[in-house]
Structure formats: structure tokens, C-alpha cells
ZAVEXSE-361459 format. One line per 2 residues: number of its first residue (from 1); their letters; for each residue x, y, z of C-alpha. Coordinates in steps of 0.2 Angstrom, whole numbers, always signed. Layout:
NUM) A) X Y Z  ...;
This chain:
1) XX) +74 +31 +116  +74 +38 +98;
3) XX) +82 +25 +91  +72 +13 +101;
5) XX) +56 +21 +91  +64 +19 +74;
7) XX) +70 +1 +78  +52 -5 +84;
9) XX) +44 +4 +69  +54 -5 +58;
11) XX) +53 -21 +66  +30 -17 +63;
13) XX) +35 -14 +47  +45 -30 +42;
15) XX) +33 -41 +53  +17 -31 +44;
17) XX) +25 -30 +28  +25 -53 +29;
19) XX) +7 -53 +27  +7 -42 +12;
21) XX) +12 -56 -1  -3 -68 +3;
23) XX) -17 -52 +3  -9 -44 -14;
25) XX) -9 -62 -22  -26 -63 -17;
27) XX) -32 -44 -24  -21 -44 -41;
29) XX) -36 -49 -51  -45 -42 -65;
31) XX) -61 -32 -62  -72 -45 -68;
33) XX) -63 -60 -58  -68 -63 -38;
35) XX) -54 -62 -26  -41 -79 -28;
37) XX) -47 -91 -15  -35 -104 -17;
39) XX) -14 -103 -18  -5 -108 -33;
41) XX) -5 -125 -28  -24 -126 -28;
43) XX) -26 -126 -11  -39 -117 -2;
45) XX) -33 -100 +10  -39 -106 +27;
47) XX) -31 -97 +45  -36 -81 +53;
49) XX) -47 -68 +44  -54 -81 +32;
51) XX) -35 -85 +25  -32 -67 +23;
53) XX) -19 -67 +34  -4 -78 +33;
55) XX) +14 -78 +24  +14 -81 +6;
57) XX) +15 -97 +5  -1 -108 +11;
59) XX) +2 -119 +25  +3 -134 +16;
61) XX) +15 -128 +3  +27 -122 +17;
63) XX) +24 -140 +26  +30 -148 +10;
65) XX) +43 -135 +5  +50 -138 +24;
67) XX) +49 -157 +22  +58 -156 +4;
69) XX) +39 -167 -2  +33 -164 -17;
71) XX) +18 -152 -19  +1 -160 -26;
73) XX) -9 -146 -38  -27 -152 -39;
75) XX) -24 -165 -55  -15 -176 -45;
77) XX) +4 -170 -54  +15 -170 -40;
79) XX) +28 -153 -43  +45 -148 -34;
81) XX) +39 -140 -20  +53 -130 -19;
83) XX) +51 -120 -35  +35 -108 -37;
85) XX) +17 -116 -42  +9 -110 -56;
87) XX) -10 -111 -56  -23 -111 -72;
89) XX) -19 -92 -73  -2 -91 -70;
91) XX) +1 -85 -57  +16 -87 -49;
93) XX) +20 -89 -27  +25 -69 -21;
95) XX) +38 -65 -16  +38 -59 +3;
97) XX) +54 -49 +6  +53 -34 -5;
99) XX) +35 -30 +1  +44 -32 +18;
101) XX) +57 -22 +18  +48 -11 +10;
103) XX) +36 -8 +22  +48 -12 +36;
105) XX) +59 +5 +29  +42 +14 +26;
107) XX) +38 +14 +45  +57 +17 +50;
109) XX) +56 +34 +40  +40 +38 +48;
111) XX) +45 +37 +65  +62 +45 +60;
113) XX) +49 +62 +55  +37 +60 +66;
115) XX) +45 +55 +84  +34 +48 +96;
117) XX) +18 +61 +94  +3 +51 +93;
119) XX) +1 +53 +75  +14 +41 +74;
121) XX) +2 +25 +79  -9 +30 +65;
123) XX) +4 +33 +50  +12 +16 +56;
125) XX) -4 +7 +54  -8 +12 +36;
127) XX) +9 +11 +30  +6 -8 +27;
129) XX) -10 -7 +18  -2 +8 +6;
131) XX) +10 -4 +3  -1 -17 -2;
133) XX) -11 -5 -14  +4 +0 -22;
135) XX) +9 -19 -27  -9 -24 -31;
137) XX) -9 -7 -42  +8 -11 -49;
139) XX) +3 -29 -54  -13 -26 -61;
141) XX) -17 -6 -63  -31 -8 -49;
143) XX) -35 +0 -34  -48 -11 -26;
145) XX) -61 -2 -16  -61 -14 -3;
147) XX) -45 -7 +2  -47 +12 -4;
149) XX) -65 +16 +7  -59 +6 +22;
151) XX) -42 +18 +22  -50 +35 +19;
153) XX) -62 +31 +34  -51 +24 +46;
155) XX) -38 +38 +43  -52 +50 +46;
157) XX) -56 +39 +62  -37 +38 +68;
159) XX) -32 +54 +65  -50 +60 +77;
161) XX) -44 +50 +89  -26 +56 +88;
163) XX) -30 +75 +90  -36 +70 +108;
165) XX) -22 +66 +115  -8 +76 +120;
167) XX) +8 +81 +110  -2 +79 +92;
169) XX) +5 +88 +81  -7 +92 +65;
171) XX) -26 +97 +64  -42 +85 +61;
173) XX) -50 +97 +53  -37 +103 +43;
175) XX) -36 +81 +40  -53 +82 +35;
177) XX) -52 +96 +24  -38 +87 +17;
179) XX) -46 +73 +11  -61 +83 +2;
181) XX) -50 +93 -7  -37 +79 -16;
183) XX) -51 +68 -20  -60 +82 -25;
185) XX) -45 +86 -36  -43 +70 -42;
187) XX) -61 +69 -46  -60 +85 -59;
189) XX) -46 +76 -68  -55 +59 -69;
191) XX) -69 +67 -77  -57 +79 -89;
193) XX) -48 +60 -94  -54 +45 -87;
195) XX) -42 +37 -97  -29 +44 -90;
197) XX) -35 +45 -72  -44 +28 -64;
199) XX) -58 +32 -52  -48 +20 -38;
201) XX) -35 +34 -40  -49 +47 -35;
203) XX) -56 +37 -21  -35 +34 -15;
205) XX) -35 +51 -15  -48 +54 +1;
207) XX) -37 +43 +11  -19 +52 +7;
209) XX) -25 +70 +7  -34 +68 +23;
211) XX) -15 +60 +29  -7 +76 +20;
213) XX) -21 +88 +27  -16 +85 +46;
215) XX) +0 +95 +42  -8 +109 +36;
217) XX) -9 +116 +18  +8 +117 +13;
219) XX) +12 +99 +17  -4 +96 +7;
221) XX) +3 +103 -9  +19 +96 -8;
223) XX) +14 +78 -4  +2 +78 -19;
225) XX) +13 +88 -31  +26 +75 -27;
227) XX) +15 +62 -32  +11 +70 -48;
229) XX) +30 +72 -52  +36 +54 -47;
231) XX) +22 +49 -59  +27 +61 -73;
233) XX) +47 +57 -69  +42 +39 -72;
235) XX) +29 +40 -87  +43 +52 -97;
237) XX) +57 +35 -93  +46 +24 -101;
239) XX) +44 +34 -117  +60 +37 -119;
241) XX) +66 +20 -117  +51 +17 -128;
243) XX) +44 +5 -119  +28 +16 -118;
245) XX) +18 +29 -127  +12 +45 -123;
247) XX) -7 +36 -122  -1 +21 -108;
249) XX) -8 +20 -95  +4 +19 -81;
251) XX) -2 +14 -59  -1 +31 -53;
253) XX) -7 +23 -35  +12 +19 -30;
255) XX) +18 +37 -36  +2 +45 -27;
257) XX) +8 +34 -10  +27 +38 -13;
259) XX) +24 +56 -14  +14 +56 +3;
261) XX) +27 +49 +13  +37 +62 +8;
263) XX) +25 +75 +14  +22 +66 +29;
265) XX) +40 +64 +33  +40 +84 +28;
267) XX) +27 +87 +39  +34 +77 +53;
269) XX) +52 +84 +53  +45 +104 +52;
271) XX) +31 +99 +67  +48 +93 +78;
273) XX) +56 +108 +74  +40 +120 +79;
């Protein structure tokens, strides 16, 4: 049954972790520049959720990549479809299968910690969309709020929900308390360096210490002090590889994600062995 658990957890995550492509192709934009509507090709996003979800390649371009057709971008220049598209911007297709396994190995750990208490539905049903902040982060330093509100609030929700039924085995209010205190945290250091710390980071924050919080206290502080020190590991390699100063600014979002799955996994294991 164990195993059973991991292996469907995974299988969520590789199946969850497909759609991640298309939405963080459409996100990784500047703050000034709306959301891409259209795929490097130049065709519009069209399926279910307004295009949102989908592989990353649009339908047409997969048709045309399947057929071994050439792709038509907008100017009427035909292109190989079987290499990426570029459009105006650059741009290039995603890739799907690191986002995938990614996320696919993400839930596989989680049900690994966690077992099959309730928590587990909520953990595997954010674990997609921490991946998919984490490449949008990662390609253009931005947490969009779109993403960031939505999570704190439906981790709050989840994790409500969760602590109703049997064999939980956190705290909501301890969840909630959670939440205040790491984006409170993050918060102070935003206003000490807002160069240094992005007010996306802050709102991450809510969402991950309200995740860290249902563990209690010292689940809390390790998660979020392991985020700081993935971060600080990373920032000190680039410096001494010299690809970065002291005064770059790095996406801490991935490093703040990273270091709550490893609380969370903390926090699972020691609530199995209670």
C-alpha cells in the first residue's frame, strides 16, 4: 500500500508536472508585458482554461511536429517544425520533461514523508504550482501574484479542510500562525533591502510558512532557514566562480520552495514516527 501511495503520487506529479511548460512560458514575462497569448509559432493558446492548460507545444505545432509539416509563424515563413520556434522575443518552445520529473519526484518524496494522512492531498496539490513558480522565478526573477495570493489562500483553505478529518497530523492554527509569521519575516527584510529581497518573495512567503506552520514551530524554522541557506550556498558559488557580485540579484523563490520540502518531508517523517 506504501508503495502503492508513492507510485500514484509520482505518477500526479509527472502528469501535473506536463502542464507546467505551457503555464511558465506563458508567465515568464517582464513586469510591464501581459501574459504571452500566443505560442512561439504565433498561434493563439486556445483548449481548457482559456489555453492555460495544455503540453507545451500548442496543438497545431504538435499536429505539424507529428506530421513532419512544416510550421507557419505569422509572416507566411514556413520553419522545420521539428526544431523550437522562436517568436519576436525570443523565446524559445519549453522544455516539458524537467518540470516533469521534477514535480513528478517532488510528490513521490512527499508521500514517502507524509503517508497517507490527509495532509498528503493538500501538499500534492501545491507541489505543481511551487514548481511552476520556481521556473517562472528562475527565467525571469518574478513571482507573479497571480500565482502567489491564489496559493497562500488555498493552502490556508486546504489545510482547514484537512484538520477535519481524521489522522491529520499538524495544526491549522499553528498553519495559520505560520503563514503570518514568514511573510511577516520576509516583509522586515524587504523593507531593510528591497534590492535584495522582491516583494513576490514576501507574498511566497504566506503561502510556505502557513505549509511549514502545520508542523509546528520547529519544522517552521528549519524549512525556512533551509531556504535561506540553499540561497546563501548558491549566491556564495556564483561569486566564486565569478559569474556574480556580491550586489546580484539572485531568484530566491526556488531556494525558499526547495527549503520547504525539506521541512515538510521533516515534518512528515517525525509526525509518522509520533
Amino acid at each position: 500500500m506504501y508503495v502503492t501511495l508513492i507510485a500514484a503520487a509520482a505518477l500526479w506529479g509527472a502528469l501535473t508536472g506536463l502542464l507546467v511548460p505551457r503555464a511558465a512560458y506563458r508567465l515568464a514575462v517582464e513586469p510591464e508585458e501581459g501574459w504571452r497569448a500566443a505560442c512561439p509559432a504565433g498561434h493563439p493558446f486556445t483548449g481548457p482554461a482559456r489555453g492555460w492548460l495544455g503540453t507545451a507545444r500548442c496543438a497545431r505545432c504538435a499536429a505539424a511536429v507529428g506530421a513532419a509539416a512544416p510550421v507557419r509563424t505569422p509572416d507566411g515563413a514556413a520553419e522545420d517544425a521539428g526544431a523550437p520556434d522562436l517568436p519576436s522575443d525570443g523565446a524559445p518552445y519549453p522544455r516539458a520533461v524537467v518540470p516533469a520529473v521534477l514535480t513528478a519526484l517532488a510528490c513521490a518524496l512527499l508521500a514517502a514523508g507524509t503517508g497517507g494522512r490527509p495532509e498528503l492531498g493538500v501538499w500534492l496539490l501545491l507541489a505543481p504550482f511551487g514548481v511552476l513558480l520556481a521556473v517562472v522565478d528562475l527565467r525571469v526573477h518574478r513571482l507573479p501574484d497571480v500565482l502567489t495570493l491564489p496559493l497562500a489562500a488555498a493552502a490556508a483553505l486546504l489545510l482547514g479542510l484537512a484538520a477535519l478529518l481524521p489522522g491529520d497530523g499538524g495544526s491549522w492554527p499553528g498553519a495559520l500562525l505560520g503563514g503570518a509569521a514568514l511573510g511577516g519575516g520576509y516583509f522586515v527584510l524587504f523593507l531593510i533591502n528591497p534590492n535584495g529581497m522582491g516583494f513576490g518573495d514576501v507574498k511566497l512567503a504566506v503561502a510556505l510558512g502557513t505549509a511549514l506552520g502545520w508542523y509546528g514551530w520547529p519544522v517552521f524554522f528549519a524549512g525556512a532557514f533551509a531556504g535561506f541557506l540553499l540561497g546563501a550556498v548558491y549566491g556564495a558559488g556564483l561569486v566564486i566562480l565569478r559569474r556574480a557580485g556580491r550586489r546580484t540579484a539572485i531568484p530566491f523563490g526556488p531556494f525558499m520552495i526547495t527549503g520547504t520540502l525539506a521541512g515538510l518531508l521533516l515534518g512528515g517523517l517525525a509526525a509518522s514516527a509520533a
